[in-house]
TORMARMAR-400921 format. One line per field, with one value per residue (C-alpha): x, y, z; residue number from 1; residue in one letter. Coordinates in pm, 1 decimal. Layout:
N
u	X_...;
v	Y_...;
w	Z_...;
voti	NUM_...;
dolo	A_...;
***
This chain:
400
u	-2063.7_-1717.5_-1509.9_-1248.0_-1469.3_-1520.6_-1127.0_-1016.1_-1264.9_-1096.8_-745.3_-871.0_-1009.5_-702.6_-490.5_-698.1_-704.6_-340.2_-293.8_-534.3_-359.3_-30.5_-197.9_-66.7_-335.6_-458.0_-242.4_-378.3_-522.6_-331.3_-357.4_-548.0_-504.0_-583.3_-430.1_-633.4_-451.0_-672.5_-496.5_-838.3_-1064.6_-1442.6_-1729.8_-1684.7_-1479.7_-1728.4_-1908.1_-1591.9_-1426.5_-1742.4_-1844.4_-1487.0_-1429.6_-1492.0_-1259.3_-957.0_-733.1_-510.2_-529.2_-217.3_-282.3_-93.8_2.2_313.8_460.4_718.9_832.9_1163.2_1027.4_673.7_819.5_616.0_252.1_46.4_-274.0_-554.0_-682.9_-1010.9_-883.2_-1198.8_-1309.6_-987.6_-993.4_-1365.4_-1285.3_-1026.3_-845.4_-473.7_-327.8_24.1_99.3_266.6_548.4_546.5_916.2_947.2_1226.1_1301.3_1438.0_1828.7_1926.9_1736.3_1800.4_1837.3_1742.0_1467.4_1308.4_1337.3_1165.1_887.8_812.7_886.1_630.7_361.4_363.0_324.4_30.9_-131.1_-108.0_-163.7_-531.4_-589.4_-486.7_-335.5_-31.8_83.0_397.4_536.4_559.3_878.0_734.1_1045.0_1110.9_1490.1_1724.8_1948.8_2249.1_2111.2_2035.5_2350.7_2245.1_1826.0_1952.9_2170.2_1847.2_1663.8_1839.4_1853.1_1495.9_1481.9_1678.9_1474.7_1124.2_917.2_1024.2_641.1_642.6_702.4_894.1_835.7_923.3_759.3_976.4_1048.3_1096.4_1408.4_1594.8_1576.8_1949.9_2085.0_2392.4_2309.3_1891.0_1974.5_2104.9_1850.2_1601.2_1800.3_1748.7_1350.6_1034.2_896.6_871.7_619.5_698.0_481.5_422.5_219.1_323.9_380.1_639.5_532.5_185.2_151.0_160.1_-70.3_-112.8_3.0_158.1_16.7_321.7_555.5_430.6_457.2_802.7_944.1_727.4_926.4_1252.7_1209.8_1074.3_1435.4_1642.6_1423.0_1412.2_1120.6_756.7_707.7_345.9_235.0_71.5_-176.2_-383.8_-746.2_-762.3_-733.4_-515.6_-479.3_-247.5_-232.1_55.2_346.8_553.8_920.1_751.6_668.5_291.7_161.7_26.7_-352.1_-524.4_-704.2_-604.6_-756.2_-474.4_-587.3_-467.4_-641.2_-558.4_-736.5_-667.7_-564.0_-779.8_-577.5_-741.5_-617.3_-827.4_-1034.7_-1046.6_-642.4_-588.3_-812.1_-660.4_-297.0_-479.6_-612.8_-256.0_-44.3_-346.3_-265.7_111.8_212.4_585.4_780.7_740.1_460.3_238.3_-51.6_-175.7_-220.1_-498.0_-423.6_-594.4_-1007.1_-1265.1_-1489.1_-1812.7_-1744.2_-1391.3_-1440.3_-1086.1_-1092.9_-1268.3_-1620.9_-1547.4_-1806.1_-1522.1_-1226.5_-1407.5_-1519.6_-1131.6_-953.8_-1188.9_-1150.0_-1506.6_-1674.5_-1668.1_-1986.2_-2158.5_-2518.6_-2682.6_-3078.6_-3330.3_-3495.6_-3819.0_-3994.0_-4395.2_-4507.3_-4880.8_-4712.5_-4375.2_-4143.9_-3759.3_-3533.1_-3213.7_-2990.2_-2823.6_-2530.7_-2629.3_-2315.6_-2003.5_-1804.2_-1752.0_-1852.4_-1935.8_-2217.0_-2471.7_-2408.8_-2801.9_-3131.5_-3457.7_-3825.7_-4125.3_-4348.2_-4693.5_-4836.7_-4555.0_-4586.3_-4240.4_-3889.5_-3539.8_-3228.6_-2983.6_-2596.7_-2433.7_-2731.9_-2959.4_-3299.8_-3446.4_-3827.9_-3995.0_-4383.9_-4357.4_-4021.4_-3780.6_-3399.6_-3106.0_-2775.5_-2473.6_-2278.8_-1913.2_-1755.2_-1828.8_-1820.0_-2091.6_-1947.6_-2089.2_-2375.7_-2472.0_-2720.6_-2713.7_-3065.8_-3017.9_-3366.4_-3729.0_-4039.2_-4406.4_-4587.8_-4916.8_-4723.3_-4370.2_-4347.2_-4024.0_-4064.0_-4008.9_-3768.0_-3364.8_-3009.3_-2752.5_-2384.9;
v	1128.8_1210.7_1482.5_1227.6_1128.6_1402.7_1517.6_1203.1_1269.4_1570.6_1457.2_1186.0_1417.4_1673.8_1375.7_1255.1_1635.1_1590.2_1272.9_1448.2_1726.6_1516.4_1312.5_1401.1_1590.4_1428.9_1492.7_1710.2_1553.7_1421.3_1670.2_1450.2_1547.9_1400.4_1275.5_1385.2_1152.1_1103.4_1228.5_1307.6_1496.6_1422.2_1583.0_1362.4_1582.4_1818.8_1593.4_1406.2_1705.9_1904.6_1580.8_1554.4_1976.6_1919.6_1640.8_1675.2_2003.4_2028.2_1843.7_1734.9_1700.6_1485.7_1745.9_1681.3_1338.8_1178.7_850.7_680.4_643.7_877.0_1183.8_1461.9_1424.1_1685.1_1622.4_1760.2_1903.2_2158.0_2482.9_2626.6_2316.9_2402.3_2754.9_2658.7_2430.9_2711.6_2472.9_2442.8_2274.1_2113.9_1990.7_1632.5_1626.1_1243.0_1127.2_761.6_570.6_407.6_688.5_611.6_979.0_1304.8_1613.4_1844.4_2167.8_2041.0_1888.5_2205.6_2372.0_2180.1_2182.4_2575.7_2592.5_2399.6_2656.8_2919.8_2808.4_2707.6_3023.8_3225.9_3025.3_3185.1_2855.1_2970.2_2673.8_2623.8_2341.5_2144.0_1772.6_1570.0_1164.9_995.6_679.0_697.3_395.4_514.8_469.3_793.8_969.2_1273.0_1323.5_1330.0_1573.8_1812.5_1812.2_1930.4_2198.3_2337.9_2320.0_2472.9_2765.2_2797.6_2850.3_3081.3_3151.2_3060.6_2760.3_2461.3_2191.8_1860.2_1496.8_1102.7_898.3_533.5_310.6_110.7_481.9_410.2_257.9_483.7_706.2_997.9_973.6_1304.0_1538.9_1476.2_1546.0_1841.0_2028.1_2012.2_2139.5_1830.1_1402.4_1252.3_810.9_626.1_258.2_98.4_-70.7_-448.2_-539.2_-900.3_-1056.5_-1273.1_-1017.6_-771.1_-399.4_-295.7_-379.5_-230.9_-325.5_-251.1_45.4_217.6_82.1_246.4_560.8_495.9_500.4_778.0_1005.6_927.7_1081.3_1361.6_1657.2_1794.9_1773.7_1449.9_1277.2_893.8_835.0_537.4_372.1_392.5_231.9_-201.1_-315.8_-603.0_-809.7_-973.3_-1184.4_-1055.7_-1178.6_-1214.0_-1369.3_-1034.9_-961.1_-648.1_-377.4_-267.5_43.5_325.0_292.5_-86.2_-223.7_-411.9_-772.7_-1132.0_-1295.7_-1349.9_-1081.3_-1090.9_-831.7_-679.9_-418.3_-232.7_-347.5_-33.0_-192.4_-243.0_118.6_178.0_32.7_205.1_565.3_534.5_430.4_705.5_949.8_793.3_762.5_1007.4_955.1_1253.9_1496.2_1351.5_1597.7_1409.2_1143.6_1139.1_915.0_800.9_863.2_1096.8_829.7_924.9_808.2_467.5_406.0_47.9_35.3_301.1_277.7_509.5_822.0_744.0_425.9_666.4_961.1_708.9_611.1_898.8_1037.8_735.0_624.0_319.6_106.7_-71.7_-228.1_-230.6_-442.9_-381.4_-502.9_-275.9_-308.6_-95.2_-166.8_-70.8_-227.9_-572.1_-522.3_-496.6_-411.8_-608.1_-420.7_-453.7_-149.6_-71.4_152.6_130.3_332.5_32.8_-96.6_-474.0_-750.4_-831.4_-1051.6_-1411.5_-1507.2_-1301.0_-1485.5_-1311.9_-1420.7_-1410.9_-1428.7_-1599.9_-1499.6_-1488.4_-1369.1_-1353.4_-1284.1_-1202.4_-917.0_-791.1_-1115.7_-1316.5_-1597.3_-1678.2_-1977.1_-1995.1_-2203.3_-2221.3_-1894.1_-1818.2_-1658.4_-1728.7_-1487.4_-1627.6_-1407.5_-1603.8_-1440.9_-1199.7_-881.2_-509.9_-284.5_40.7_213.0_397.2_264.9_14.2_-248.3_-390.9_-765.5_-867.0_-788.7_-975.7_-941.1_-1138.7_-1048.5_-972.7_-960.7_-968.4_-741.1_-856.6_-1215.7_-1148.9_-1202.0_-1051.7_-1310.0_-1155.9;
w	6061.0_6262.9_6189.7_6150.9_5834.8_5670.8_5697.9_5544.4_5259.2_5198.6_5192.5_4933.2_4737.7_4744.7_4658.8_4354.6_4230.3_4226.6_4049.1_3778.2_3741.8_3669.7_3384.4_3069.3_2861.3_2520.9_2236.5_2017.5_1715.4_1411.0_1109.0_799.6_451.9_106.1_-213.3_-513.2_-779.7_-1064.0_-1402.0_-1549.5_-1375.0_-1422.9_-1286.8_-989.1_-834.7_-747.5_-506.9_-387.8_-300.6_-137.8_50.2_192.5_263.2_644.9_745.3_552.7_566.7_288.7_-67.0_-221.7_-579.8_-860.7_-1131.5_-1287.7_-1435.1_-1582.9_-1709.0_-1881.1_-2185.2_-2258.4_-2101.1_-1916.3_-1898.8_-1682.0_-1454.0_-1627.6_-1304.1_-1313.1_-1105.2_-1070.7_-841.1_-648.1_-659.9_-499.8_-249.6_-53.9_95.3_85.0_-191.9_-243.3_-618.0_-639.9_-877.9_-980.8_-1089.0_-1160.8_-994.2_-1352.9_-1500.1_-1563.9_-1448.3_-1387.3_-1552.5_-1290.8_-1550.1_-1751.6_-1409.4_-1257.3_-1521.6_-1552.9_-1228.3_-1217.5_-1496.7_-1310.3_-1037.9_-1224.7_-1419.2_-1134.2_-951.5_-1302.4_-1263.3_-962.1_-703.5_-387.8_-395.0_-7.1_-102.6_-360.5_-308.2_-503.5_-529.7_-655.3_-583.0_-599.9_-515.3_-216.3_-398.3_-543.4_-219.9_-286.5_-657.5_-539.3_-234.8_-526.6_-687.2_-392.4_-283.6_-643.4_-646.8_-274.7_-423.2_-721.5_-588.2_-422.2_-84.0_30.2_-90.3_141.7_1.5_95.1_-24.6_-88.3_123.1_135.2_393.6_197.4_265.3_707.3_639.2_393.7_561.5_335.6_498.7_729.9_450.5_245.2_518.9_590.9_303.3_248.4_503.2_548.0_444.9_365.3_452.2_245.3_411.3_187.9_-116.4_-292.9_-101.9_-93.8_-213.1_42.5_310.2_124.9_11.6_415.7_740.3_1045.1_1274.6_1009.6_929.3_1287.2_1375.9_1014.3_1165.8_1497.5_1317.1_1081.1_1363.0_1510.1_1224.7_1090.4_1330.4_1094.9_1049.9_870.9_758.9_701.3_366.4_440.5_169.2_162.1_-195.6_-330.6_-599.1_-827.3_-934.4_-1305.1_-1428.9_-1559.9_-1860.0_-1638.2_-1363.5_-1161.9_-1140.7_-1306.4_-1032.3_-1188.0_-968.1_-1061.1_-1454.5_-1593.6_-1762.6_-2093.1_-2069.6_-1992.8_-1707.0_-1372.2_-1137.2_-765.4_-553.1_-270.1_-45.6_223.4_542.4_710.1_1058.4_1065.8_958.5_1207.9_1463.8_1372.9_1344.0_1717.1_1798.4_1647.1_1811.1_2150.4_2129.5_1857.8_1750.7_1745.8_1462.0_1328.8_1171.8_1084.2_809.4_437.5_311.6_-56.3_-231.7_-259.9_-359.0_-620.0_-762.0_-906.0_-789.0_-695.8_-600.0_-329.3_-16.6_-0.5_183.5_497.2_529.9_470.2_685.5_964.9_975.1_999.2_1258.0_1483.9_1476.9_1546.3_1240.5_1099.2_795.4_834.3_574.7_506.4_246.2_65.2_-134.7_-378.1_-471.6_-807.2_-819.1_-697.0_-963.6_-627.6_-685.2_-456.6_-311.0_-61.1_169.9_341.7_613.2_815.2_775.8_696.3_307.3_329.8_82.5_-93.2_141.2_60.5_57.3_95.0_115.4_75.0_250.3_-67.6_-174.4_-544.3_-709.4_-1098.4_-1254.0_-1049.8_-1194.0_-1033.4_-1146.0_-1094.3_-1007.8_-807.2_-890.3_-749.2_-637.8_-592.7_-374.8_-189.5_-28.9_-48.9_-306.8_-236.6_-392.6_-369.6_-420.1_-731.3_-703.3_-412.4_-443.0_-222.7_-65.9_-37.0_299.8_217.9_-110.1_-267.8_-525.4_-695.9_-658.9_-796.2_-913.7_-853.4_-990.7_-656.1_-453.8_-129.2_-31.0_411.0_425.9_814.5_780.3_494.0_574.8_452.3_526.9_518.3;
voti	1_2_3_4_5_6_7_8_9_10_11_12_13_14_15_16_17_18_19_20_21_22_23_24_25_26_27_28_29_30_31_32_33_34_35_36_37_38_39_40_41_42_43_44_45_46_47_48_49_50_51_52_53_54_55_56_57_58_59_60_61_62_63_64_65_66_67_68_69_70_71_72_73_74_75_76_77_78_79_80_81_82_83_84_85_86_87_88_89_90_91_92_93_94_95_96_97_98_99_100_101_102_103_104_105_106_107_108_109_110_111_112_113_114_115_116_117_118_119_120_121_122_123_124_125_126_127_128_129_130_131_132_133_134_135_136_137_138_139_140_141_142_143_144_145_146_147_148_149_150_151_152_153_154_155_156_157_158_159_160_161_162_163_164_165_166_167_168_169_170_171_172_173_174_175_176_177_178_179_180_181_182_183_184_185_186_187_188_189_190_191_192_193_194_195_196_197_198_199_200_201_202_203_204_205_206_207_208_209_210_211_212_213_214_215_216_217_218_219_220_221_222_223_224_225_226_227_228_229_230_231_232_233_234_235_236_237_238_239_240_241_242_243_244_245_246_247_248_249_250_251_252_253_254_255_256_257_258_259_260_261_262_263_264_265_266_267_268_269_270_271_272_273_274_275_276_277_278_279_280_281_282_283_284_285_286_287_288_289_290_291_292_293_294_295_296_297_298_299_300_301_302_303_304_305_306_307_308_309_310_311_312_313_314_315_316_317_318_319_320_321_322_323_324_325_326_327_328_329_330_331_332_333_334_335_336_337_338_339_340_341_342_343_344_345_346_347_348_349_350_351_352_353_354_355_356_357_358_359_360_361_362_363_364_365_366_367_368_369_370_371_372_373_374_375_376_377_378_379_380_381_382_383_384_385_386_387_388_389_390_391_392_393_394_395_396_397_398_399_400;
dolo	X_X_X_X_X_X_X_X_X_X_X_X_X_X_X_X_X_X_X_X_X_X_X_X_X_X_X_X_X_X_X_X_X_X_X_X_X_X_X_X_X_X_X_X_X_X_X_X_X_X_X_X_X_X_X_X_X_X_X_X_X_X_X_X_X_X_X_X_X_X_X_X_X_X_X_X_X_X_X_X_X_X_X_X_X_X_X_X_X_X_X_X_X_X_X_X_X_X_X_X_X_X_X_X_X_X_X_X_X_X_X_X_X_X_X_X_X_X_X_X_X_X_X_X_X_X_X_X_X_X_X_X_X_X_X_X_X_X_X_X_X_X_X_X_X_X_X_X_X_X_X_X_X_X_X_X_X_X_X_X_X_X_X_X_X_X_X_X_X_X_X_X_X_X_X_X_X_X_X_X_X_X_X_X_X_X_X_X_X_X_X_X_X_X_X_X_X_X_X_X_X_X_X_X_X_X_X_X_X_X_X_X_X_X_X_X_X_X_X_X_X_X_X_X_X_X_X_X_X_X_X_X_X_X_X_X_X_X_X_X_X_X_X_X_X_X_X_X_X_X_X_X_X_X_X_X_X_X_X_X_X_X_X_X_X_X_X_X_X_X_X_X_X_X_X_X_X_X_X_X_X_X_X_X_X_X_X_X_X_X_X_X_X_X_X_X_X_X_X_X_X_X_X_X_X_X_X_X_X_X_X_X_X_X_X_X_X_X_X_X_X_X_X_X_X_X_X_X_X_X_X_X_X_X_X_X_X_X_X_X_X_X_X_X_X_X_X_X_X_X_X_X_X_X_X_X_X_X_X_X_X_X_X_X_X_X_X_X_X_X_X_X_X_X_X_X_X_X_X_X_X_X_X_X_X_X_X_X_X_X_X_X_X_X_X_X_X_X_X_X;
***
């Protein structure tokens, strides 16, 4: 080849090495973190918080409540899991937005209280979190209340604050930003029924707005959790979640949809507004929550990995007494396959269990899913047993 080649080659290349070097180098990954809100710890814990060490830095934990009319009610947490785990923790100070006024001593206190309990137990407290879901019409008396606080506590202690959306207009937003570490905007909520427990697209344009005013570290709560909705007496539904609420009356499921917080996640990596810290997944699933998404959905999210539900037969063979499951091998939560049928052998006793019925037929027994229900990634449910000479798991099929 000419030498004419071989020069342009090299000018190509230089050039390209230049364009490269001008790219603008990944953003550095968004910080994830964890709400641990149960009010009653169980032995749970244990496993949801080992299982979950890894991917999620910091644990802010509900602690402290209080409501208009039964007063303050603490978390009955279990320190020495914490005090275990090592990881930073930030107690949640819970203040309902229907309290007529706040009394700025006696709220102090407690919360001054809390802290000191918690690090008499040994826990090494990095923050405390205010969630009060004041009307902005209150925005000067919450920020008086703030600062006192600010004052008040240890000078290690960050101080940072729930946020809501309704407060983008409020005048008096800055101030009140001004005087704590960091804000935490929560964009997920019962705005509406009809458009759900979330809003991808409105959730990053309030992120775009907020990250205009504050000029601090702020975070996005995002749910990783399903409510449901029960009629209300005035006409306003009643909000059930992780506490059943005792009343008849058919129930509205609302989840929050993995793939669209997906989808937002990957976003806010890619184009991170500014001062955004990172991401707060409400709230740490734990063995049993059916309302919470299973931590391989919630881990598989937040690290921006391929999402998947995987659904498998499984059998077990007792001396021909086989036990019928199904899987979810994926890392996606999914529903309950709609119909499984067996490739069976002289069958001589069938029945179907945990919401299924069977339907036998000359070599084939038929499981039909009777009412909706969830598969949690990594989990099984038993759908079935049958006593039959042979069972061909090869010609047998899972139909989502």
């Amino acid at each position: 080849m000419s030498a004419t080649y071989f020069a342009l080659c090299a000018v190509f290349l230089a050039v390209l090495g230049l364009l490269n070097g001008c790219r603008q180098q990944d953003a550095p990954p968004l910080d994830q973190q964890l709400y641990v809100w149960q009010r009653q710890w169980t032995d749970a814990h244990d496993a949801a918080l080992a299982q979950s060490r890894e991917d999620f830095s910091t644990l802010r934990v509900l602690a402290l409540q209080t409501y208009p009319q039964a007063g303050w009610r603490r978390a009955r947490i279990n320190p020495a899991l914490l005090k275990n785990d090592g990881r930073p923790l930030i107690a949640v100070i819970r203040l309902d937005g229907q309290l007529k006024s706040l009394d700025q001593t006696e709220t102090t206190a407690q919360i001054q209280q809390v802290v000191a309990d918690w690090q008499a137990q040994g826990l090494t407290l990095t923050g405390v979190e205010i969630d009060h879901d004041a009307g902005t019409a209150r925005l000067p008396a919450y920020r008086e209340f703030l600062a006192r606080l600010r004052n008040v506590l240890p000078a290690t202690l960050k101080l940072s604050i729930t946020a809501l959306p309704a407060w983008l207009d409020s005048p008096q937003l800055p101030a009140l930003l001004a005087v704590v570490d960091s804000s935490v905007l929560q964009v997920h909520a019962v705005s509406n029924p009809e458009r759900g427990l979330f809003d991808p697209v409105q959730a990053k344009e309030w992120a775009g707005r907020w990250s205009r005013i504050t000029a601090k570290p702020f975070y996005l709560a995002l749910p990783a959790y399903g409510i449901a909705l029960l009629p209300g007496d005035g006409g306003a539904p009643l909000v059930e979640s992780e506490v059943p609420i005792e009343r008849v009356g058919s129930r509205r499921e609302l989840l929050a949809d993995p793939l669209q917080l997906s989808r937002l996640a990957s976003q806010l990596r890619a184009e991170p507004p500014a001062h955004l810290a990172g991401l707060i997944w409400f709230r740490l699933p734990l063995k049993g929550d059916r309302r919470a998404w299973s931590l391989a959905t919630l881990r598989a999210v937040s690290q921006g990995d391929r999402l998947e539900s995987q659904l498998k037969l499984n059998l077990s063979d007792n001396d021909g007494l086989y036990d019928i499951a199904v899987s979810n091998r994926g890392n996606l939560d999914g529903g309950l396959p709609q119909r499984v049928t067996l490739a069976v052998t002289q069958c001589d006793a069938v029945d179907a269990l945990n919401g299924y019925a069977v339907q036998q037929t000359p070599g084939q027994l038929s499981f039909t899913r009777l009412k909706d229900g969830r598969l949690p990634a990594e989990a099984e449910r038993a759908i079935g047993w049958a006593r039959c000479t042979k069972i061909d798991q090869g010609s047998s099929h899972v139909y989502p």
